[in-house]
Structure formats: C-alpha cells, structure tokens
VOBA-1610 file (N, C-alpha, C; in pm, whole numbers, padded with zeros to 5 digits, always signed):
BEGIN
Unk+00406-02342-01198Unk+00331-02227-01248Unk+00192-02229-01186Unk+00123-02075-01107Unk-00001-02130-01076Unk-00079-02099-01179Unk-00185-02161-01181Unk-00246-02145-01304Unk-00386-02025-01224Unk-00407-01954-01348Unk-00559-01850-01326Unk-00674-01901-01264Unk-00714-02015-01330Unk-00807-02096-01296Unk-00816-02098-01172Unk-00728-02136-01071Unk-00720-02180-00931Unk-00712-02029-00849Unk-00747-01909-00940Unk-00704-01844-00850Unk-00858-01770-00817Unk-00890-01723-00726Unk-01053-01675-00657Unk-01084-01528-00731Unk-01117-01505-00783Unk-01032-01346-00921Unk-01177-01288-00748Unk-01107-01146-00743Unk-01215-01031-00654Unk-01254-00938-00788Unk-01409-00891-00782Unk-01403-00765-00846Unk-01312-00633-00825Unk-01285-00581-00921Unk-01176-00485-00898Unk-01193-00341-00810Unk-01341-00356-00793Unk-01415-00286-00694Unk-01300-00274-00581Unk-01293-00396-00545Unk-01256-00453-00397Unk-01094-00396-00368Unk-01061-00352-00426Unk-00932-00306-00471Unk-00923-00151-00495Unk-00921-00058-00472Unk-00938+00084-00528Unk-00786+00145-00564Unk-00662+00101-00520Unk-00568+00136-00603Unk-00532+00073-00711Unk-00619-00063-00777Unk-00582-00083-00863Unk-00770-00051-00987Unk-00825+00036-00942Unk-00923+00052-01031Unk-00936+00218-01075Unk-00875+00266-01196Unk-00885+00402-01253Unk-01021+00453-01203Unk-01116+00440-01199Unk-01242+00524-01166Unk-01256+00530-01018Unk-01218+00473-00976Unk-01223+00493-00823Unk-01205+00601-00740Unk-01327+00682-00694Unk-01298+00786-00668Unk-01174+00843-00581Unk-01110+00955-00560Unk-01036+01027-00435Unk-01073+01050-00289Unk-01018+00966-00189Unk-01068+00992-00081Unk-00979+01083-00001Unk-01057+01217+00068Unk-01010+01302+00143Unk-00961+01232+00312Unk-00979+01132+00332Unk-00908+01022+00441Unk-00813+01129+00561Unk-00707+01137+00448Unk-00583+01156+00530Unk-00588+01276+00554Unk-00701+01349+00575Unk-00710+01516+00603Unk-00711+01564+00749Unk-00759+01402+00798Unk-00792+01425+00919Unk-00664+01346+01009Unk-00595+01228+00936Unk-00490+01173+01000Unk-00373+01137+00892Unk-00273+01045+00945Unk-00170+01008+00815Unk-00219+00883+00835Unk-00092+00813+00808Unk-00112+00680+00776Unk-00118+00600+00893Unk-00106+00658+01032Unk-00117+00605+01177Unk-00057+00422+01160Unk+00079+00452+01093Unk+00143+00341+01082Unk+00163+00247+01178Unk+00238+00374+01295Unk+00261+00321+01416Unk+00168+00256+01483Unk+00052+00325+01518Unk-00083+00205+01558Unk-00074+00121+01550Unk-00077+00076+01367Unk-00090-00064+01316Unk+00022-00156+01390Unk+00128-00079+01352Unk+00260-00216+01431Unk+00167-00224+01539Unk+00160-00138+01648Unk+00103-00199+01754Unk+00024-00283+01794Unk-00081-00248+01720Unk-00191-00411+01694Unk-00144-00520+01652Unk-00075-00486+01530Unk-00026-00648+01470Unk+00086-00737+01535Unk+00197-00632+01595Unk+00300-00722+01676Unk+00273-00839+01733Unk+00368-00922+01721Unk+00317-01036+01857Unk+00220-01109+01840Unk+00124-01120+01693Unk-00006-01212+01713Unk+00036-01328+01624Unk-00044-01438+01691Unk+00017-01540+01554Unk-00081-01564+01481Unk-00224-01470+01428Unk-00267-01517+01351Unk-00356-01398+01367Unk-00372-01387+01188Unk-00487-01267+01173Unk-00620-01274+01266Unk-00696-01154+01294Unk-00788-01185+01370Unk-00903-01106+01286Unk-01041-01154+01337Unk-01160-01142+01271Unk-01141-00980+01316Unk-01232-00918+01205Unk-01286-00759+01242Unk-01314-00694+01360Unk-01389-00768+01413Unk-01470-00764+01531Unk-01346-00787+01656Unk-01255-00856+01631Unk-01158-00901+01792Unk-01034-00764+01731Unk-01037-00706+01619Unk-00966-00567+01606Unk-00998-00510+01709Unk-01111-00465+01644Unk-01223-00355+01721Unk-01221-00367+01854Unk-01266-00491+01922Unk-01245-00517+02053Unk-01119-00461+02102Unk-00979-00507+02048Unk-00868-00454+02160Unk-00850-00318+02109Unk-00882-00222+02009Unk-00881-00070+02002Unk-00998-00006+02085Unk-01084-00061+02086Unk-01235+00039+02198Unk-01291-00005+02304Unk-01232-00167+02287Unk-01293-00208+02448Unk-01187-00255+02559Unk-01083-00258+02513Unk-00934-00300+02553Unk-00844-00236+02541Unk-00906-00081+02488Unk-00790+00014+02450Unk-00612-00039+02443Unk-00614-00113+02351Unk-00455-00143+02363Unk-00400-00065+02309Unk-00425+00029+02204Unk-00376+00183+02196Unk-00364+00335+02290Unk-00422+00255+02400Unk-00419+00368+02456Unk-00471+00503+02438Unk-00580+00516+02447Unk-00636+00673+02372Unk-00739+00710+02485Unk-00782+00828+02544Unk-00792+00851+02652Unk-00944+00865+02693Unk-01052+00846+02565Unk-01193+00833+02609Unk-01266+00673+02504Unk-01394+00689+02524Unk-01436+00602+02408Unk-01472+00684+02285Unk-01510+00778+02304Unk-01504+00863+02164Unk-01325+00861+02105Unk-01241+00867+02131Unk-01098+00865+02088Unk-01076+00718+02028Unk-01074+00623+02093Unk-01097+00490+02037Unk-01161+00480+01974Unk-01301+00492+01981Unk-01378+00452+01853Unk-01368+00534+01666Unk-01284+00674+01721Unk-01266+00703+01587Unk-01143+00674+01582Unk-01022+00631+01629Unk-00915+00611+01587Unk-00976+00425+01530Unk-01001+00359+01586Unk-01066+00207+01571Unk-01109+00253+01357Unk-01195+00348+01362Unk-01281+00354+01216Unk-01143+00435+01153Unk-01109+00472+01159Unk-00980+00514+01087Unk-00867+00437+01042Unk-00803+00352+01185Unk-00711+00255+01102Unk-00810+00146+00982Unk-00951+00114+01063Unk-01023+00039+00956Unk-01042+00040+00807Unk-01062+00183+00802Unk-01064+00222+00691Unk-00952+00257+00572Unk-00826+00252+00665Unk-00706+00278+00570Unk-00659+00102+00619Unk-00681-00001+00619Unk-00648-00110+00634Unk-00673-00227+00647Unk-00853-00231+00618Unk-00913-00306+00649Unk-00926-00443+00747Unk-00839-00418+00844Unk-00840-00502+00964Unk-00923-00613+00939Unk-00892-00695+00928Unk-01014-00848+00952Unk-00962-00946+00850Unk-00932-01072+00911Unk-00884-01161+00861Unk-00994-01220+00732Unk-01111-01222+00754Unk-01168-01218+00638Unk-01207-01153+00509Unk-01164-01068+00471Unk-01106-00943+00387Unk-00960-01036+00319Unk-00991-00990+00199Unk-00920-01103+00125Unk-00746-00967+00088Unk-00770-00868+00137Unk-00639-00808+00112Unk-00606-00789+00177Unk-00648-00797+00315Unk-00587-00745+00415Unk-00510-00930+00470Unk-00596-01024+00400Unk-00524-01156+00450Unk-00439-01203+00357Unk-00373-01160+00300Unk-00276-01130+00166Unk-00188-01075+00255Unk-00195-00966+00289Unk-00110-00827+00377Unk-00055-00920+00491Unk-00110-00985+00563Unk-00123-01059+00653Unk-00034-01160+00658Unk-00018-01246+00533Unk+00061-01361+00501Unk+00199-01258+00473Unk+00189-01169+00418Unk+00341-01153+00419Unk+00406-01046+00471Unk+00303-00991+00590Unk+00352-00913+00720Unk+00436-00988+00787Unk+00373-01159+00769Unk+00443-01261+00887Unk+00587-01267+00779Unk+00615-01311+00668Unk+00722-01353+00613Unk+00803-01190+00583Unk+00773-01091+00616Unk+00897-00995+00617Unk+01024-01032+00715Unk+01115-01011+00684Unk+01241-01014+00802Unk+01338-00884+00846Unk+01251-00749+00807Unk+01299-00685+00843Unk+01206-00557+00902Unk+01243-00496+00974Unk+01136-00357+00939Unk+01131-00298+00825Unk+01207-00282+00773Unk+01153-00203+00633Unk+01098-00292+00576Unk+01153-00397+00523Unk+01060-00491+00461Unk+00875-00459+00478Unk+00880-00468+00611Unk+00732-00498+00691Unk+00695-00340+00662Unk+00765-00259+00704Unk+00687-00091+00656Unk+00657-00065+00478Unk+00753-00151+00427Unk+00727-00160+00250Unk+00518-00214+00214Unk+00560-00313+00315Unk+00442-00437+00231Unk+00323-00303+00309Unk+00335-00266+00440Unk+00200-00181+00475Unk+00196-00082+00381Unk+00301+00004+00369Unk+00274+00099+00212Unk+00146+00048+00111Unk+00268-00032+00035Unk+00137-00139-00040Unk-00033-00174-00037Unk-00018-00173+00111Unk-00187-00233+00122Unk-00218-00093+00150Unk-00153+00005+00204Unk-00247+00140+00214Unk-00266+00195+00079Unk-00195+00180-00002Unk-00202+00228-00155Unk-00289+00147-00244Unk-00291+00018-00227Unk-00399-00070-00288Unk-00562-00044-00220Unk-00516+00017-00116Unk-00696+00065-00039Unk-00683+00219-00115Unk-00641+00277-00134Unk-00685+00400-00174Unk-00615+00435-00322Unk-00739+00490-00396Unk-00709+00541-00508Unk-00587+00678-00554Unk-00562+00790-00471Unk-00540+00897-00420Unk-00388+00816-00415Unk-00370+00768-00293Unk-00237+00679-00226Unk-00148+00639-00386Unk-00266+00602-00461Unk-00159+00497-00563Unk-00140+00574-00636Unk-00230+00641-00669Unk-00202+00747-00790Unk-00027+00834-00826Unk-00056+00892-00641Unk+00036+00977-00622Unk+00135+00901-00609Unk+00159+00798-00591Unk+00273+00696-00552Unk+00345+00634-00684Unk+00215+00583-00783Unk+00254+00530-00937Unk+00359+00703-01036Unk+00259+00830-00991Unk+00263+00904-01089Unk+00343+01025-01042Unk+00331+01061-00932Unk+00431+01159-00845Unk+00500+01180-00803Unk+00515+01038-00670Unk+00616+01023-00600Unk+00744+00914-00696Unk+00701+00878-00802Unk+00805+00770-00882Unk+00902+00837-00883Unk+00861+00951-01042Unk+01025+00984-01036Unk+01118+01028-00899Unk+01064+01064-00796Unk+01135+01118-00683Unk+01191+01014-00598Unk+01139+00921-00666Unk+01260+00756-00559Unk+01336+00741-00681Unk+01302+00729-00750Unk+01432+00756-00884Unk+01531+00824-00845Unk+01498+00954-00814Unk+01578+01053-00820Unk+01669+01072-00672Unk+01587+00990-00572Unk+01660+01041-00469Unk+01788+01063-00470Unk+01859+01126-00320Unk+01771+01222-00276Unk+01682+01314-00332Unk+01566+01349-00335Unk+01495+01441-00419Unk+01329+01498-00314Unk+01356+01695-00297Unk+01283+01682-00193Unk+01116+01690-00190Unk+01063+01612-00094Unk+00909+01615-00109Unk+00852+01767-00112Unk+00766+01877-00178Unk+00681+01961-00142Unk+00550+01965-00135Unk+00478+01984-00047Unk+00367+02007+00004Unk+00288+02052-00131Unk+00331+02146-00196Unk+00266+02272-00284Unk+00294+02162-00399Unk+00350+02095-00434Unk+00383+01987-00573Unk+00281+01904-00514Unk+00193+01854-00427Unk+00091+01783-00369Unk-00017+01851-00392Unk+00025+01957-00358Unk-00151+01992-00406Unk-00168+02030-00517Unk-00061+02090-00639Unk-00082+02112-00752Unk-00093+01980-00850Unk-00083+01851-00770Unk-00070+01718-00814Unk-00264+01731-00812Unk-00320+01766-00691Unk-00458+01784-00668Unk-00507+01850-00767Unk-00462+01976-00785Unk-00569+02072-00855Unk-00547+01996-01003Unk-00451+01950-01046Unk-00480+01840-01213Unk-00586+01791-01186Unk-00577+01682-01088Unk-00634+01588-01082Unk-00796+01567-01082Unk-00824+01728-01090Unk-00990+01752-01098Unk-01038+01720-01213Unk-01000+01721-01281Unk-01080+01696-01472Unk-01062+01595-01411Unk-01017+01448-01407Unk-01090+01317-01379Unk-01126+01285-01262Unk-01115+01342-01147Unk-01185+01313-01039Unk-01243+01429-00951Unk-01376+01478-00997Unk-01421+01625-00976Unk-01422+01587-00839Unk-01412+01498-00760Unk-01456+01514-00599Unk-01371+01603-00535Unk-01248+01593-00606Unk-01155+01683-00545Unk-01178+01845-00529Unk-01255+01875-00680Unk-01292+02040-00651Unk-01381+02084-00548Unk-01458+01931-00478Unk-01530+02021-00377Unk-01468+02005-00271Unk-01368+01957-00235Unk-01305+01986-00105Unk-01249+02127-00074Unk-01250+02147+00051Unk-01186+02309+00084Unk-01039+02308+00097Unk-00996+02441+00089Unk-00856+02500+00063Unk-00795+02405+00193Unk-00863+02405+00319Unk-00832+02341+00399Unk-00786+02211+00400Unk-00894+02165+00339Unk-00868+01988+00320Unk-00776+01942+00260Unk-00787+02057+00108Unk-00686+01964+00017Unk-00528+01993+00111Unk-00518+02130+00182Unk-00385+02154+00262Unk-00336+02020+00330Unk-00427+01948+00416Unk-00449+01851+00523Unk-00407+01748+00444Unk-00466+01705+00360Unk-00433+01582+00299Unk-00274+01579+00188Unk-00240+01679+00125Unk-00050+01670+00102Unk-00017+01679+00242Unk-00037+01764+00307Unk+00086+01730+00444Unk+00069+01613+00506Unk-00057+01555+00511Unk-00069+01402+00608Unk+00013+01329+00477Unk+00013+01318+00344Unk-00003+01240+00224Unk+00210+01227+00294Unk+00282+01413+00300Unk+00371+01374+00297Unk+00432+01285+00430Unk+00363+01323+00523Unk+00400+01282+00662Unk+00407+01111+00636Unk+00340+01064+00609Unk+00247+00916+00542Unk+00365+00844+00456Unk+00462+00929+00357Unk+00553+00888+00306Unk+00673+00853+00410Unk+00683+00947+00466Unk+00822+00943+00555Unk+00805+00832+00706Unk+00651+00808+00719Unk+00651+00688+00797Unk+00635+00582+00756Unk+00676+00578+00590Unk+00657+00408+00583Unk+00782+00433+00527Unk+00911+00493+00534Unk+01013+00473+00509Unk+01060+00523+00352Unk+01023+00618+00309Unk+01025+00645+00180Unk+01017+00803+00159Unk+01098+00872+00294Unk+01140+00998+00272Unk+01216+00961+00398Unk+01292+01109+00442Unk+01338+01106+00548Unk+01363+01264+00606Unk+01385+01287+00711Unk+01406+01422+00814Unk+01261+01502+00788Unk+01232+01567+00905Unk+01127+01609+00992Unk+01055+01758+00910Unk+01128+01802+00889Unk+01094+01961+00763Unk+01107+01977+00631Unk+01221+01957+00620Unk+01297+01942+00452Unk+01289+01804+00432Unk+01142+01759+00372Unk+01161+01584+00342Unk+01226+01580+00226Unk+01295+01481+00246Unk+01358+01376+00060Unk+01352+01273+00093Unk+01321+01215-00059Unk+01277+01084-00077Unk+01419+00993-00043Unk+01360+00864-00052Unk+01495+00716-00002Unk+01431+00670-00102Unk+01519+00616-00171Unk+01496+00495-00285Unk+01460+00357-00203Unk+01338+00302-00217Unk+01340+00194-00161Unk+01435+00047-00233Unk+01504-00010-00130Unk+01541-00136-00105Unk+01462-00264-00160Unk+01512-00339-00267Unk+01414-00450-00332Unk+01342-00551-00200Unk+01247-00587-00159Unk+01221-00712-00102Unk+01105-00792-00123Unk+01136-00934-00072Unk+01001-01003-00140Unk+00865-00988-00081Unk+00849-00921+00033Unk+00701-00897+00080Unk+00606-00827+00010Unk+00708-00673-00004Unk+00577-00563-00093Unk+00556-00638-00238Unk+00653-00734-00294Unk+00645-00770-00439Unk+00537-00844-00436Unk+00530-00971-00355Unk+00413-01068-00339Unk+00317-01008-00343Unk+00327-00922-00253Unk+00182-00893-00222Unk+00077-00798-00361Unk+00192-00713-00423Unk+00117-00657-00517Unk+00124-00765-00614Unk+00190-00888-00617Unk+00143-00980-00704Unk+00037-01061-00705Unk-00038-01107-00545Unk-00139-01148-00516Unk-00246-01085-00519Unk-00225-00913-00515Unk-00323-00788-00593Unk-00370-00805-00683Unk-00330-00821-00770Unk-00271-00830-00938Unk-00364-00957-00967Unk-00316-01067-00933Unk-00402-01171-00970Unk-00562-01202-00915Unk-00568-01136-00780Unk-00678-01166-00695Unk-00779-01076-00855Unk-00753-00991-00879Unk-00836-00870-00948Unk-00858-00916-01122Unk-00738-01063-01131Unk-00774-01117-01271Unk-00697-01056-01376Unk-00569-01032-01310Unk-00473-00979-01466Unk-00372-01067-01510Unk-00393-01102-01629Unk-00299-01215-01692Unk-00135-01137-01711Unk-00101-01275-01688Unk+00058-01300-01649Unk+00172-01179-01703Unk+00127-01168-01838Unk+00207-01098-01975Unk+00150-00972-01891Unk+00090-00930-01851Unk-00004-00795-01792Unk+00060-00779-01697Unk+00079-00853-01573Unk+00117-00864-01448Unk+00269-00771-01443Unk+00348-00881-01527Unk+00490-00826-01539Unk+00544-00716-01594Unk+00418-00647-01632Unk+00468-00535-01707Unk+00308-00396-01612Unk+00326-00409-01491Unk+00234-00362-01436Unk+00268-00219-01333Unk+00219-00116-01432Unk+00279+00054-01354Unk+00233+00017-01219Unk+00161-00079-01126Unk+00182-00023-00961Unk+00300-00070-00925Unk+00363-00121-00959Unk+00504-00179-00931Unk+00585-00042-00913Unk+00544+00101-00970Unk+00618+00194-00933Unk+00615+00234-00797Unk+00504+00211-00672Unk+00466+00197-00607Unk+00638+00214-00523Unk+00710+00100-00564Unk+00833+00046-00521Unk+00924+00082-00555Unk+00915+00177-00648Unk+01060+00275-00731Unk+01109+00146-00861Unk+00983+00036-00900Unk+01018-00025-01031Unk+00930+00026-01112Unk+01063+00084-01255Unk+00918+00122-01370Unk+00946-00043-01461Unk+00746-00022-01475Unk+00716-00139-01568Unk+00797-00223-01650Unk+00914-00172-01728Unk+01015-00211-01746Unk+01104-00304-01727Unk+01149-00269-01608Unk+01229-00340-01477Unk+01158-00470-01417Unk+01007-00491-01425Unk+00936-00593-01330Unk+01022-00682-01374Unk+01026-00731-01461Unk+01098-00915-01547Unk+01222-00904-01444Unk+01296-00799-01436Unk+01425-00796-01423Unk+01416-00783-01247Unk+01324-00722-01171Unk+01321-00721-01044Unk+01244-00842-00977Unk+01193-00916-01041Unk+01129-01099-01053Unk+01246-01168-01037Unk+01325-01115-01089Unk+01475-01270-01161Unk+01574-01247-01028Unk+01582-01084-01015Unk+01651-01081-00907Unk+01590-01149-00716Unk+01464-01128-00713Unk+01440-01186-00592Unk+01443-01328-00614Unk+01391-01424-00732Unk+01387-01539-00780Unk+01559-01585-00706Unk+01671-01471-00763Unk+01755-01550-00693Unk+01811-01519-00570Unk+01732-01482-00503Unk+01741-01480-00351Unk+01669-01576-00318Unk+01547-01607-00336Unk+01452-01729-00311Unk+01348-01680-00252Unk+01319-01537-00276Unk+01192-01467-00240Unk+01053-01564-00334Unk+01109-01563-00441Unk+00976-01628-00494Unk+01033-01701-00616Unk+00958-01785-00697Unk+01034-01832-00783Unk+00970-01792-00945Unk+01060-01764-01019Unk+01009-01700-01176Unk+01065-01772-01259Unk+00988-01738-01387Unk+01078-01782-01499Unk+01006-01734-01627Unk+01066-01641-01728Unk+00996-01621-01841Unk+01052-01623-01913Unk+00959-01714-02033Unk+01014-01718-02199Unk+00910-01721-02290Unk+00945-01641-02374Unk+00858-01591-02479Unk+00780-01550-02427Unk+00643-01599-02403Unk+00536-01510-02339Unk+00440-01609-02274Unk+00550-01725-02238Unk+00524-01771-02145Unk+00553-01771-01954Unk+00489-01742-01852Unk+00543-01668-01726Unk+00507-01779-01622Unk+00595-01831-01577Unk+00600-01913-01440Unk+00646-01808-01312Unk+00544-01810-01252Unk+00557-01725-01098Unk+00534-01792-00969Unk+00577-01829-00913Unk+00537-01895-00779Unk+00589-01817-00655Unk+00454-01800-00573Unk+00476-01714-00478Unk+00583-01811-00334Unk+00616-01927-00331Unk+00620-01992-00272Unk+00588-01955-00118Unk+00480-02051-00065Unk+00365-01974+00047Unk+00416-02041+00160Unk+00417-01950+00247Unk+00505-01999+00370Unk+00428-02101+00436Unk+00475-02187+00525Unk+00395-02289+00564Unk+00333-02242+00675
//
C-alpha cells in the first residue's frame, strides 16, 4: 500500500482538470489537440527531456517541419500549452512514465487524452459531463451544436465563456470534436460517433497519480467522476481496479474502507 505521506501532494492549481474553478480556456479555437505532433516528438526518445531541448527540436531543429520561424514558434507554444512538455513538470513526467509503459497505440492515444484533459478545465468538463454518456452509448453521434449548447450553460459558472465570439465558441466544438476523434474516441470524418473506449492500465495510472499528486484520499480516489474521462462511472472504479489488478496492470485490493493500490512502477 503506498502510503499519502510519501506522496509530494501539488496544489490543485497545478492541475486544472481536476480543479472546479478553473477557468475555460478558448485554446482549441485556434487548433485541436495536434496529437499527431506530439507522437512525433515523443517517438523514439528514451527519456523525457527538459522544456528547453522540446523547444529546441520544434523551432530550432524544426523536427516538425513547419515552414518559417514564426510557424514553429507558435506551433512550439501551442503543443506547450496543451501538454506541458518538460520533464520537470510533475504531470507531464507522470504522462511520461506511462507513455513509455503503454503497449499499444490506443493505449498511448488513451493516456495523451488524459493529460490533455487534466491540463484543461473545458477538456474535462466536457469529457466527465458530455461526452460520458455518449461512450456509454456508443455508437452515439458527436454534434457540433450539442458543443456549443454544452457552452452557452456553461456561462452561469464560467462567465469567460460569454465573452468569447460566435466565432470562437464555433472554433472550439469543432476543434473540441476533431480532438475527440484523434485520440480515438469517435470515429469517421463528417458524421462523428463515439467508440467506447477499451480498459487499459496507462490512462488509469495516470489519472491515479493525478488524483494523489493533488492529495485525494483513497476512499475519494475510487469513487472519482474523472474516471468518466474513460467511459467509467464512479461506480465501476472498484470494479475497473480489480479488473486490471488481474491483468497485472497495477495491483489493488479493497476492504471495508480500507484501499491498497500499487501502481507497480516500471523499472
């Protein structure tokens, strides 16, 4: 069992899909989730790299390929900002540890979901509260116009949204849906519907190392709505724990209201 004590708790600041006040960021108005990028950077390295050696191979090494330094340098602040690139960044080196232990692509497109939804408030929201029932339900199809009427609620608690333009909020459901269907959680090019995601132990860890980095006790943990994130309602966590437990994704065990979790950490 690890114990709390040993664990480095982050303010919950540091975290914006897991903090209710956290404002809405208009982000994805201007791009999606530029998933593909990311594989590209991350492929092939054997070890997270500092902020700064990101930056270097997107604007001074163009390893993305983008055709001026103005193009690099805002594509460079963009993936930054939906991913926080840099091995010293305590979520993105979380993300990191179990980018390496995925074994599949989806697996690995699951856990980036995750960290883009744990960076943005907006991401999780719509993911905990919108997009749930529709991995439930799959097939079940994404609309644009159910995105933005997800927006116009969403103004009584987060007025930032009323000052964005007709434009923006347009920009951000269509990147929001585009964003779904590249991390594997819709599918076809016009008429999207959702895919029920596939259980695995990467995206689980990682929103479990979320979870604790931010200081939520055990009994809390297992019964925790971002887990819908993954098409599990709160419910289900105990029961989607026991099942990877016996695959050997991680190891669990609960009784009474007592919770043994071990992430077991790759060497």
């Amino acid at each position: 069992m690890v114990s709390a004590a040993r664990i480095n708790h982050e303010p919950a600041s540091r975290f914006p899909g897991l903090m209710p006040e956290a404002p809405y960021s208009s982000r994805l108005s201007a791009r999606s989730a530029l998933y593909t990028e990311l594989r590209l950077l991350l492929d092939g390295r054997e070890r997270a790299l500092a902020s700064d050696e990101y930056r270097a191979l997107v604007v001074e090494e163009n390893c993305l390929a983008r055709g001026s330094a103005a193009a690099r340098k805002k594509l460079w602040e963009e993936l930054h900002a939906r991913y926080r690139l840099g091995a010293a960044d305590p979520l993105f080196a979380a993300f990191w540890a179990e980018w390496r232990r995925s074994e599949s692509e989806p697996e690995r497109t699951l856990t980036t979901y995750v960290l883009f939804a744990l960076n943005d408030r907006l991401v999780a929201d719509l993911g905990v509260e919108w997009l749930f029932p529709l991995l439930r339900r799959a097939p079940a199809e994404l609309r644009v116009e159910d995105v933005r009427a997800f927006l116009g609620r969403a103004v009584r608690q987060h007025p930032e949204v009323g000052r964005w333009s007709e434009e923006t909020t347009t920009a951000v459901a269509q990147k929001y849906c585009a964003s779904i269907r590249d991390f594997g959680l819709a599918k076809a090019a016009v008429r999207k519907v959702t895919v029920r995601p596939a259980l695995y132990g990467s995206p689980v860890r990682l929103l479990v190392r979320a979870l604790r980095r931010v200081g939520t006790p055990p009994l809390v943990l297992v019964r925790a709505p971002i887990f819908r994130l993954l098409g599990v309602d709160p419910t289900e966590v105990v029961d989607a724990l026991g099942a990877l437990n016996r695959l050997g994704a991680l190891r669990f065990r609960m009784q009474g209201d007592i919770v043994e979790l071990d992430l077991l950490e790759a060497a």
